[in-house]
DRENTOR-934768 format. One record per residue (C-alpha): residue number from 0; residue in one letter; x, y, z. Coordinates in nm, 3 decimals, padded with zeros to 5 digits. Layout:
! residues N
NUM A X Y Z;
...
This chain:
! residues 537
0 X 00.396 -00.179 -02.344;
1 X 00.160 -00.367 -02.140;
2 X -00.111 -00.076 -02.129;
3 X -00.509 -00.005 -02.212;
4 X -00.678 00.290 -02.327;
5 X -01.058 00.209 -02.208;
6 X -01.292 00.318 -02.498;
7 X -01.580 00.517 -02.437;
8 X -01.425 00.661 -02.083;
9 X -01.092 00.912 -02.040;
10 X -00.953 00.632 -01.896;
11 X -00.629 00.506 -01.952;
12 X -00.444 00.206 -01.703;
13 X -00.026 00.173 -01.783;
14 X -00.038 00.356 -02.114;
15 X 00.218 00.672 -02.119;
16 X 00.232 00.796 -02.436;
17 X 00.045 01.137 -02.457;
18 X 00.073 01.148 -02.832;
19 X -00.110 00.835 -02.866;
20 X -00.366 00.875 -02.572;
21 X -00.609 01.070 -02.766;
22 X -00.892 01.156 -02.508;
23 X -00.745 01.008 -02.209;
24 X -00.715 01.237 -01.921;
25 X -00.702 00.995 -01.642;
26 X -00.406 00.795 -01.597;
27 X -00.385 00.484 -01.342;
28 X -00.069 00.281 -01.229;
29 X -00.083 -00.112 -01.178;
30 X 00.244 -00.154 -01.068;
31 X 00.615 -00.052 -01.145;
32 X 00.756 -00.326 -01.365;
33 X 00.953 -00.165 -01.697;
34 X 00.692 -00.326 -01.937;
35 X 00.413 -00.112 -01.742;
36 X 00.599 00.175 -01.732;
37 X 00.713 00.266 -02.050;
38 X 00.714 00.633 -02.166;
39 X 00.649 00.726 -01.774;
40 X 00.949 00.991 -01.630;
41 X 00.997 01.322 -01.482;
42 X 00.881 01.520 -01.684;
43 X 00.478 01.376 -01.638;
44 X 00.284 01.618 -01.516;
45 X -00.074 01.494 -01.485;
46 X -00.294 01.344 -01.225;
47 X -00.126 00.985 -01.169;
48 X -00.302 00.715 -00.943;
49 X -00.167 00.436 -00.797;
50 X -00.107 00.196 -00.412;
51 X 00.055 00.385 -00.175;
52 X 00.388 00.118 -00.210;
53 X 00.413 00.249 -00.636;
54 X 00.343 00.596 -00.543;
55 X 00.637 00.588 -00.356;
56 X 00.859 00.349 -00.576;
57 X 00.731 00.601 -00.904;
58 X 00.851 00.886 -00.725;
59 X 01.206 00.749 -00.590;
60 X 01.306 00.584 -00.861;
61 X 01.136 00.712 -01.197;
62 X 01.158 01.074 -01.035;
63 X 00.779 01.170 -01.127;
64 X 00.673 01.465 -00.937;
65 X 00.510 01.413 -00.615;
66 X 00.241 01.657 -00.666;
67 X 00.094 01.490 -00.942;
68 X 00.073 01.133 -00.778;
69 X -00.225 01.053 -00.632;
70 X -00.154 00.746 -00.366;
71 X -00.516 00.574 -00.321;
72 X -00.564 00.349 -00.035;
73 X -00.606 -00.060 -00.113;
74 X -00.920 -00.187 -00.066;
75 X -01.076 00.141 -00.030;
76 X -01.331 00.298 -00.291;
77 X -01.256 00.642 -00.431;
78 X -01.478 00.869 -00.612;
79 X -01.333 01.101 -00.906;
80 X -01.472 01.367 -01.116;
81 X -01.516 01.262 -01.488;
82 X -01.560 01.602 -01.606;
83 X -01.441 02.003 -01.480;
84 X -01.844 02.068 -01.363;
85 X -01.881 01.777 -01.106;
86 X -02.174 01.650 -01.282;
87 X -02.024 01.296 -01.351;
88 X -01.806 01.090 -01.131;
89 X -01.673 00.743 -01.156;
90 X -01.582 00.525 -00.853;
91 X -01.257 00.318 -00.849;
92 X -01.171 00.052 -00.593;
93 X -00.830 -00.096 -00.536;
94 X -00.768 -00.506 -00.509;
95 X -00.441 -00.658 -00.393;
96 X -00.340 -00.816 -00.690;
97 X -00.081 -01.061 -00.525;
98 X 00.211 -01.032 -00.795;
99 X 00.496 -00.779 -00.650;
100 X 00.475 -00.480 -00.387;
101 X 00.219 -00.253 -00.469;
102 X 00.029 -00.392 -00.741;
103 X -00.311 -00.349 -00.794;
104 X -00.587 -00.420 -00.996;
105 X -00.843 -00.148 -01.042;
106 X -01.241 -00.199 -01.057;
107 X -01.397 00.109 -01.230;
108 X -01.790 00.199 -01.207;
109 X -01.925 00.472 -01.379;
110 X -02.155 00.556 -01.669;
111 X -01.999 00.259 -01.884;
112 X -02.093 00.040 -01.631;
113 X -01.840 -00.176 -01.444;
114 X -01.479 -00.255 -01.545;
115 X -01.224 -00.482 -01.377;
116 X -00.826 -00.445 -01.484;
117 X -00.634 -00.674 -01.336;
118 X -00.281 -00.585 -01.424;
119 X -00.039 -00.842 -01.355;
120 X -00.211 -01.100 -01.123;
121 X -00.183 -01.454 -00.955;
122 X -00.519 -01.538 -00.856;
123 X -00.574 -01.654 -00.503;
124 X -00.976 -01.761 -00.402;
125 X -00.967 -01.455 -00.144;
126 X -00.985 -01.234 -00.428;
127 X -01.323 -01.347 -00.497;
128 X -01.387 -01.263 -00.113;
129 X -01.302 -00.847 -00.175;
130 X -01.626 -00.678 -00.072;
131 X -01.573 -00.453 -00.421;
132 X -01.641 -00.823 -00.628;
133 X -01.861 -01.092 -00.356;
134 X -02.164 -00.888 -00.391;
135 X -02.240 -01.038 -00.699;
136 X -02.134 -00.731 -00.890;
137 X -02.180 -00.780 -01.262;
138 X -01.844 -00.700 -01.424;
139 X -01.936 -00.610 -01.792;
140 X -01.552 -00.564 -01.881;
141 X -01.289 -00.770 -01.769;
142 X -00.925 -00.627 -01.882;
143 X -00.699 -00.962 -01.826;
144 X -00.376 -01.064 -01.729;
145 X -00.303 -01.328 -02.018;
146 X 00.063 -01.369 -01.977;
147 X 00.034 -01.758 -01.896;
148 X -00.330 -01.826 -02.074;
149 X -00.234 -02.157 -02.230;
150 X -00.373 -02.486 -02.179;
151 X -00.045 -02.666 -02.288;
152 X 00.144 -02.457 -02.012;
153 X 00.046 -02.629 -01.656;
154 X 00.251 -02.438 -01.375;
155 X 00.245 -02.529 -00.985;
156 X 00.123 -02.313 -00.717;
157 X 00.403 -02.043 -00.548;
158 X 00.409 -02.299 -00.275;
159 X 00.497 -02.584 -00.516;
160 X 00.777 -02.383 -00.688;
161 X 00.914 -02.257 -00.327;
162 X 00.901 -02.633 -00.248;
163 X 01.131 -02.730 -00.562;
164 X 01.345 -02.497 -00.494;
165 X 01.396 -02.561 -00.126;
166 X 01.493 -02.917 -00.261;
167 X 01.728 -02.788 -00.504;
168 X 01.951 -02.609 -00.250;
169 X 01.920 -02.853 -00.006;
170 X 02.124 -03.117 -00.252;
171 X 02.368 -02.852 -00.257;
172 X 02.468 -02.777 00.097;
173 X 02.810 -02.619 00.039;
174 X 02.715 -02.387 -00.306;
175 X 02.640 -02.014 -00.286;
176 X 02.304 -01.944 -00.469;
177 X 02.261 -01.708 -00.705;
178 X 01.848 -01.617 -00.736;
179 X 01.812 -01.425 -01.037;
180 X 01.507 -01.145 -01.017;
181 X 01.369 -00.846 -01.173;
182 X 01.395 -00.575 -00.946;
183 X 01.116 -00.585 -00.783;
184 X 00.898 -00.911 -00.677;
185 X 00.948 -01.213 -00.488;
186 X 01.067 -01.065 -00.176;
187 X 00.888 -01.325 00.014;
188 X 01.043 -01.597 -00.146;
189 X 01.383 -01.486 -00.037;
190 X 01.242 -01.419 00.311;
191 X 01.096 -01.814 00.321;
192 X 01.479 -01.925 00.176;
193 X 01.646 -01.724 00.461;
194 X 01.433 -01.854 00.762;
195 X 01.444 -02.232 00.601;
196 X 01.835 -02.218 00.541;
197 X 01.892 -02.000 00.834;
198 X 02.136 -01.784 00.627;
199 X 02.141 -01.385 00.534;
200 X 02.001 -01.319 00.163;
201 X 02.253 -01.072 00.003;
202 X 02.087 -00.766 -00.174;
203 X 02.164 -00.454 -00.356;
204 X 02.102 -00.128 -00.161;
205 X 01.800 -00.048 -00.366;
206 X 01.596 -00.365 -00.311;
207 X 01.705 -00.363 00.047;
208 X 01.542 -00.056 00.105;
209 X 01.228 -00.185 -00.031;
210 X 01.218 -00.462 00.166;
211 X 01.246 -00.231 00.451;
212 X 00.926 -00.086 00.379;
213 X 00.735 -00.384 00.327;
214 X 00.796 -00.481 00.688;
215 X 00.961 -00.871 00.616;
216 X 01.197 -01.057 00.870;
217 X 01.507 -00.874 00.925;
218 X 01.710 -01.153 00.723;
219 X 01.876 -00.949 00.471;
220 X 02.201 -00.751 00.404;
221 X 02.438 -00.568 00.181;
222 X 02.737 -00.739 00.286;
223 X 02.854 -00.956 00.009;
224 X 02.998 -01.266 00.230;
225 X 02.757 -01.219 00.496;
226 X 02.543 -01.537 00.326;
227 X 02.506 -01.803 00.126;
228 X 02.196 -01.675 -00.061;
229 X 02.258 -01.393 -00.328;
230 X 01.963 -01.175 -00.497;
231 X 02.082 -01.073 -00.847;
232 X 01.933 -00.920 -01.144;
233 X 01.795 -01.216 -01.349;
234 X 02.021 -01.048 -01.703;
235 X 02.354 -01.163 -01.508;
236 X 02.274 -01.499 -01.465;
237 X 02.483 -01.617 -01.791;
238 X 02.742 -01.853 -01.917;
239 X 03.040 -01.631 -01.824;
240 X 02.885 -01.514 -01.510;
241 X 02.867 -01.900 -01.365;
242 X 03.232 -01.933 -01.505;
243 X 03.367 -01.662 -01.271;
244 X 03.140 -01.723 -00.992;
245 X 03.294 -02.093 -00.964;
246 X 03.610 -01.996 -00.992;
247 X 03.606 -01.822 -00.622;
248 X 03.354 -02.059 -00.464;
249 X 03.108 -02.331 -00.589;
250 X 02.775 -02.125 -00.744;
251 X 02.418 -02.264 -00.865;
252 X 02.193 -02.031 -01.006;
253 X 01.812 -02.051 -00.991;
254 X 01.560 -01.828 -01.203;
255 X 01.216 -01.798 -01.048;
256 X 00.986 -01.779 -01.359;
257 X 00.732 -01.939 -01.569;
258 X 00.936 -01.773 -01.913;
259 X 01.084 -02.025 -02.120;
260 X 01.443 -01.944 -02.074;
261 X 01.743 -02.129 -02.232;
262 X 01.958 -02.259 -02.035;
263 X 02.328 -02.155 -02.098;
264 X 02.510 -02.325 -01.811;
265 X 02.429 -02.678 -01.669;
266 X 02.421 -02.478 -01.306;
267 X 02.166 -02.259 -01.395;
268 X 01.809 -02.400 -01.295;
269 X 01.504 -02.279 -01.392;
270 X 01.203 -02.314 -01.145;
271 X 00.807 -02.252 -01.238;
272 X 00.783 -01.996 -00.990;
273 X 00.526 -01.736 -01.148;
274 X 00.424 -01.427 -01.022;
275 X 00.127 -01.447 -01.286;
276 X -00.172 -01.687 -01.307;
277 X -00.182 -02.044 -01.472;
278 X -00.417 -02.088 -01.711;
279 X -00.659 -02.280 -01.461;
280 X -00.689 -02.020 -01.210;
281 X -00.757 -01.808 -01.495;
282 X -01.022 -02.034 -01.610;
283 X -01.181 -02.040 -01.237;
284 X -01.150 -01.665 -01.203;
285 X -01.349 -01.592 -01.516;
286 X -01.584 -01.875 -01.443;
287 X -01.676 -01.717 -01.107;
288 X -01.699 -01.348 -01.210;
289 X -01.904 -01.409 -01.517;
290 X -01.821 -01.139 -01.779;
291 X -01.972 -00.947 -02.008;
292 X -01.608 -00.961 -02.229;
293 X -01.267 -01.032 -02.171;
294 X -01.013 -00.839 -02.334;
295 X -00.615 -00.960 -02.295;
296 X -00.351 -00.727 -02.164;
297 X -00.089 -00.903 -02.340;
298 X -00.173 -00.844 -02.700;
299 X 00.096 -01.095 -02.857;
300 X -00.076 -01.369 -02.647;
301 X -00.467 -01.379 -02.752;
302 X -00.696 -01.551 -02.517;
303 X -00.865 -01.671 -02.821;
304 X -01.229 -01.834 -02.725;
305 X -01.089 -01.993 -02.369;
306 X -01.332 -01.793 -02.224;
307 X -01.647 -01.843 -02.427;
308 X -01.840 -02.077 -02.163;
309 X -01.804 -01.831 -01.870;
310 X -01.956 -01.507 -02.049;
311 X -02.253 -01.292 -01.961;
312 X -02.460 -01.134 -02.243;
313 X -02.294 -00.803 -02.319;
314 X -02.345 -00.445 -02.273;
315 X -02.428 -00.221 -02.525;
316 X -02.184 00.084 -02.620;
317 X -02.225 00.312 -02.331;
318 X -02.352 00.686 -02.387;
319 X -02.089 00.905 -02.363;
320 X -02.231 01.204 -02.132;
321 X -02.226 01.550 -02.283;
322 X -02.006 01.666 -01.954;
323 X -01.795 01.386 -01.991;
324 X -01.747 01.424 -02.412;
325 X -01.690 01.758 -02.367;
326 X -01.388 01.722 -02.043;
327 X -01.277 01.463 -02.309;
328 X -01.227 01.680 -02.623;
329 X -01.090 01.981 -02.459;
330 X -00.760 02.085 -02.651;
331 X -00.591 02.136 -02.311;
332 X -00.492 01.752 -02.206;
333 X -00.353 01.917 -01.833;
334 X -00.596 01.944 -01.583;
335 X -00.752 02.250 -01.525;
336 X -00.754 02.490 -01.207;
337 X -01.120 02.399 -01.141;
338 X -01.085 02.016 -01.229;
339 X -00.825 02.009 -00.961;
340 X -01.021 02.148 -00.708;
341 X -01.329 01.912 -00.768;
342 X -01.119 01.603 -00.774;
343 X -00.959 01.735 -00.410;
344 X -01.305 01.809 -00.272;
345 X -01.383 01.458 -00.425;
346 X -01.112 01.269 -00.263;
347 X -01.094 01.463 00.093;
348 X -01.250 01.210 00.360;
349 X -01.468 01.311 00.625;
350 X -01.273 01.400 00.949;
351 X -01.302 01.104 01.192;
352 X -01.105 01.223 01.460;
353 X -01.098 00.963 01.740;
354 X -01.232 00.630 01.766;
355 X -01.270 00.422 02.085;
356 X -01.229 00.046 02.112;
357 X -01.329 -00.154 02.341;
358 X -01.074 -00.343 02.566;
359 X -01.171 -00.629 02.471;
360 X -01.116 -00.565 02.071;
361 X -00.781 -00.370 02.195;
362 X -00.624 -00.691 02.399;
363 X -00.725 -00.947 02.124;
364 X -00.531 -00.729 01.830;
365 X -00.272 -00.684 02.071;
366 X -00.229 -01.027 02.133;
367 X -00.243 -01.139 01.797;
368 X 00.029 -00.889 01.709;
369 X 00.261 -01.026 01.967;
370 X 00.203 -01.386 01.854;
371 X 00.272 -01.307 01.455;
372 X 00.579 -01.144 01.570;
373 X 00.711 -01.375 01.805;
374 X 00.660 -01.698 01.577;
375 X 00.850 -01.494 01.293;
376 X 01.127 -01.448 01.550;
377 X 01.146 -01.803 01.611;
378 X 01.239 -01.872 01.298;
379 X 01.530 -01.655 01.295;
380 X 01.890 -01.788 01.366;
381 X 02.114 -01.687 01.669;
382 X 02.293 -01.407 01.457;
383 X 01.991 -01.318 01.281;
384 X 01.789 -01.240 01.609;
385 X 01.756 -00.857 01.531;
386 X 01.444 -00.642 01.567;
387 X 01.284 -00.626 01.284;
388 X 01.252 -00.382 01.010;
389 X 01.072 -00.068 01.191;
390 X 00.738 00.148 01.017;
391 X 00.872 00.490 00.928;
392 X 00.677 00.621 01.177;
393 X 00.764 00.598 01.560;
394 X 00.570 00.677 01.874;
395 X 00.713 00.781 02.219;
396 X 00.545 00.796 02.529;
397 X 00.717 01.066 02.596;
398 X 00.507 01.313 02.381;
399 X 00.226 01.309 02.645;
400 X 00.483 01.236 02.973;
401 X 00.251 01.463 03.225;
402 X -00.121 01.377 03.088;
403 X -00.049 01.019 03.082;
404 X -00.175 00.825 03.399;
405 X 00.038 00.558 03.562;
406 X -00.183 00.246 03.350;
407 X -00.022 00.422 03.053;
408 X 00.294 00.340 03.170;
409 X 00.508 00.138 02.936;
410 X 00.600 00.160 02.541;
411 X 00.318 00.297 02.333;
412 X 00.246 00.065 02.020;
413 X 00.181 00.242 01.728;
414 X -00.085 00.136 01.389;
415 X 00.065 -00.047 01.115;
416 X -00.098 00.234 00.891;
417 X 00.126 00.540 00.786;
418 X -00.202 00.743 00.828;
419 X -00.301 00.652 01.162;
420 X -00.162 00.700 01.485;
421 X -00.292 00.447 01.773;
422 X -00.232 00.536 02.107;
423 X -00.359 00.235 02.340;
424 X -00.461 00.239 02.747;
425 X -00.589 -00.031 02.927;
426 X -00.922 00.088 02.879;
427 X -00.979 00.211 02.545;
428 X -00.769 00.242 02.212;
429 X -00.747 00.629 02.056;
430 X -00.652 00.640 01.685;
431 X -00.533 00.978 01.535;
432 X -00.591 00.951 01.152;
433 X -00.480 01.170 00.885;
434 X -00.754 01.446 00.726;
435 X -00.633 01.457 00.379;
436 X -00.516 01.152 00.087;
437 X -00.227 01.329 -00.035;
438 X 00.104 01.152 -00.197;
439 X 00.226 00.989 00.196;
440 X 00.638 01.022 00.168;
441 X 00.733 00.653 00.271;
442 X 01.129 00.787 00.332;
443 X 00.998 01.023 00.623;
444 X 00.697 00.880 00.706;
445 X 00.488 01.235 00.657;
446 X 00.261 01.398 00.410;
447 X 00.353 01.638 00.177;
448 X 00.113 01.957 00.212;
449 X -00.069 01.797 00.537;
450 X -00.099 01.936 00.891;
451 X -00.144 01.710 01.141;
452 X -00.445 01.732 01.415;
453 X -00.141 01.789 01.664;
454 X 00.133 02.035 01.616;
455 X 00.436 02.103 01.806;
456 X 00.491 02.437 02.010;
457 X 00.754 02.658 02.109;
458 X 01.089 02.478 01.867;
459 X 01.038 02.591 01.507;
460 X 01.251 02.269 01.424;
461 X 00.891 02.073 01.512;
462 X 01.124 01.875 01.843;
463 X 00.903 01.817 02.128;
464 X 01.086 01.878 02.502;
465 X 01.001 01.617 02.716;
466 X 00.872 01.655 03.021;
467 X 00.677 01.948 02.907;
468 X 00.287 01.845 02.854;
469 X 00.195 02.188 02.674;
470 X 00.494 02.101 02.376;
471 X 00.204 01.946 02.174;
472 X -00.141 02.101 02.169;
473 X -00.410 02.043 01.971;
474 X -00.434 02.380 01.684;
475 X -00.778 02.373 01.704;
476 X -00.837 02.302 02.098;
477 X -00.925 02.514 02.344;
478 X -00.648 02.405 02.564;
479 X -00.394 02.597 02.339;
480 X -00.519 02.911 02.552;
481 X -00.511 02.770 02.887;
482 X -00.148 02.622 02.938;
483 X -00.112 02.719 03.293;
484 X -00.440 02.518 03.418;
485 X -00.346 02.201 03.249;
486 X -00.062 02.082 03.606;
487 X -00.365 02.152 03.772;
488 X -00.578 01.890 03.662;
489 X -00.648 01.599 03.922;
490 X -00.572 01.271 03.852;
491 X -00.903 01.140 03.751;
492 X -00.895 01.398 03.490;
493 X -00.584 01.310 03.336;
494 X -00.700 01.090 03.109;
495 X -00.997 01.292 02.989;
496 X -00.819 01.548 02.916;
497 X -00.592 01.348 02.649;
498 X -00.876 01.204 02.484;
499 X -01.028 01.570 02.456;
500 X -00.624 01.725 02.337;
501 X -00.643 01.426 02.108;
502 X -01.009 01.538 01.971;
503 X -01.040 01.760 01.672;
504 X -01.282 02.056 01.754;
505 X -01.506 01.983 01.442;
506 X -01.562 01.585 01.580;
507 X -01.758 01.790 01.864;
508 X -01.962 01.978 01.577;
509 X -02.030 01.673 01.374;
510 X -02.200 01.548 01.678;
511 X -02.022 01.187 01.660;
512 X -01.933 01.153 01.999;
513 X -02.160 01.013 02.219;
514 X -02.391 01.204 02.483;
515 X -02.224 01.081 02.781;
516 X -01.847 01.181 02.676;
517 X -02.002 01.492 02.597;
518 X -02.106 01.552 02.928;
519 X -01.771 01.455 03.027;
520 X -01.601 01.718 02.799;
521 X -01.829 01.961 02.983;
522 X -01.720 01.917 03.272;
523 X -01.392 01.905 03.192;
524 X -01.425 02.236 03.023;
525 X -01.602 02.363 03.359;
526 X -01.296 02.304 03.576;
527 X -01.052 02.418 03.365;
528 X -01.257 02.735 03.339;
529 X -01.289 02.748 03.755;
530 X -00.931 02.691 03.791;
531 X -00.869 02.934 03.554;
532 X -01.007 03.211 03.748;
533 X -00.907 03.068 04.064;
534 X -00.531 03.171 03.919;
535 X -00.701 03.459 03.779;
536 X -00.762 03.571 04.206;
């Protein structure tokens, strides 16, 4: 098990083993490979944090329960209570850690100072660019992905490795491939191999509906003979495996990895393609963060004194608070009532309601969206010219069919983030985020125990009619009571009066807006109320 328990703190990162996690009471989740996860099933039933990408994964596949996962945004800072009185509280920050969907590497700040865990990593120099580490932060604990830290073991870059094994199929134009993979990782790879052979990669039903959520090219299947390029799980690439796959069709087999594998069939290749980092981008990451310690992940493979040159003096043992010691020690190691409640009130972000873009901003992300999307359709052959894989969550124009003006006129795009819904004009952008953090349901694109700003009225299934402008309402706005005013509304006011449906009451209280769409609200609010008693007559 590839797992820490943090001394000094309740901390614990991949370790799942109550009986051996003495004080830990806060358990975090790098990724979800089956060395990270070991002792982790149904039956957990504590606080569990993790990327939104593993919250779902842990949920669909490992079957934890989704009120005890805690999905925490990725590159976003998050305070949490340390103790049940709310007297000490510990910030942790997120980093892509740029080795399979979802993983992470955590940076913890609290009373024992500041600790980085990388997980399982491949360094990339825009790591060092993460505003949680280029502010010169002093990291006095650095937990370290040592799976390749050997200066006898010299491994290419991802690019390098994709390159050799470009070459490698090319001198074998009429072979299937086999690419043997653990089941989850290197779903870009396979996307580069489709584009570049201009063939369908062949996949099992579970990784297909992963790659679905990660948004790649629409290059991939389920249908064995529908190409060329076949992903399989690295333990059947074997001797009697390449037997029978050459017996129905020419086969070579390549394994993406850095492991020292032998090989049992003179068609199956190994590549230096490594999800982890070489020992020199180990060596430049350390250099540049300066340490107070390293400590390895991978016990079996000690970093012995690699590191010694790039060190920082060390801190001293931290003071364990009397809050903390006590939260630490309690006999009880589930959560209590009140602990609950304090890490909710902890996590809940302040209500933004809407925020306005200016045109200019709007046009130049639009535009950039269209290019990225139509140079990664270029690349696609004549039969593999399909729309790509959609977000779980889809917008209609339709939902606002009589408020909408004619320069709304046309499909409404939607924000690539789960939690945010972007409605765009020509004018302004309007993005409708999410109130609350809890576990988001990738499969139907909603949160569990969340109520949106906007609610459907009239069907108790939640369907909207079209064609009806009062089916969505705001719960909170004003214009829930006034339904018959609303076809009144001149044209001028049309779009005013989405922006102000769209607006949360309490953004109004906060005092966020600015003073001249207040007075705009004001008089919006006048009219309604004159037309109201002009029906009222």
């Amino acid at each position: 098990m590839n797992g820490a328990l943090i001394p000094h703190t309740p901390i614990a990162v991949d370790f799942w083993s109550l009986r051996r996690a003495g004080s830990a009471r806060l358990f975090f989740l790098s990724h979800m490979h089956s060395d990270h996860t070991v002792g982790l099933s149904s039956t957990w039933a504590r606080p569990l944090y993790c990327s939104p990408i593993t919250a779902y994964l842990v949920h669909r596949h490992l079957q934890v329960p989704k009120e005890w996962i805690r999905a925490l945004e990725v590159g976003e800072s998050h305070v949490l209570p340390l103790d049940e009185i709310g007297r000490e509280t510990m910030t942790v920050t997120l980093i892509d850690a740029n080795h399979c969907p979802g993983s992470v590497m955590f940076l913890f700040e609290g009373y024992f100072g500041t600790i980085l865990y990388t997980g399982d990593f491949r360094y990339t120099p825009s790591m060092l660019k993460e505003p949680a580490l280029k502010l010169g932060k002093q990291i006095h604990t650095l937990y370290l992905d040592n799976t390749n830290c050997n200066p006898a073991w010299v491994l290419p870059s991802r690019q390098e490795a994709a390159r050799q094994i470009v070459e490698l199929i090319r001198k074998h134009p009429q072979h299937n491939i086999k690419i043997g993979l653990y089941s989850l990782g290197k779903e870009s790879l396979l996307e580069q191999l489709a584009l570049e052979f201009q063939t369908w990669v062949v996949l099992s039903p579970r990784r297909l509906e992963l790659v679905q959520l990660l948004g790649l090219a629409d290059v991939f299947t389920v249908e064995e003979k529908a190409g060329r390029i076949h992903a399989v799980d690295h333990m059947e690439v074997c001797h009697s495996a390449m037997l029978h796959w050459n017996q129905t069709h020419p086969t070579i087999a390549i394994l993406p990895t850095s492991r020292k594998i032998r090989r049992s069939h003179p068609d199956i290749h190994v590549i230096p393609y490594s999800d982890h980092s070489s020992y020199s981008e180990l060596r430049t990451f350390v250099a540049a963060l300066k340490p107070g310690r390293v400590v390895p992940i991978v016990s079996r493979q000690p970093c012995r004194d690699y590191f010694q040159d790039s060190l920082s003096p060390r801190l001293s043992v931290p003071l364990i608070p009397d809050s903390v010691q006590q939260y630490m020690n309690s006999s009880s190691r589930k959560p209590s009532f009140l602990w609950l409640l304090l890490e909710r009130r902890l996590r809940r972000p302040r209500t933004q309601g809407v925020v306005f873009n200016s045109s200019q901003e709007t046009a130049d992300q639009s535009q950039a969206d269209r290019d990225s999307k139509k140079a990664k359709n270029e690349n696609l052959p004549g039969d593999l010219e399909k729309q790509a894989s959609h977000h779980p969550l889809q917008i209609k124009k339709q939902l606002f069919p009589d408020l909408c003006s004619k320069e709304w006129d046309g499909a409404v795009p939607i924000s690539e983030s789960p939690k945010m819904v972007t409605v765009r004009t020509a004018s302004l952008s309007v993005h409708l985020e999410s109130t609350d953090e809890d576990f988001l349901s990738l499969e139907t694109g909603e949160e569990s125990g969340v109520v949106p700003h906007l609610v459907p009225r009239g069907n108790h299934d939640g369907s909207a009619a079209t064609g009806n402008q009062n089916t969505w309402l705001g719960r909170e706005s004003p214009l829930s009571h006034s339904s018959k005013a609303a076809p009144l509304l001149a044209p001028e006011f049309r779009g005013l009066a989405l922006k102000y449906l769209l607006t949360p009451v309490n953004f109004f209280q906060a005092r966020f807006s600015s003073r001249d769409f207040d007075q705009q609200v004001e008089k919006y609010r006048k009219l309604l109320l004159r037309c109201r008693e002009e029906n009222a007559e």
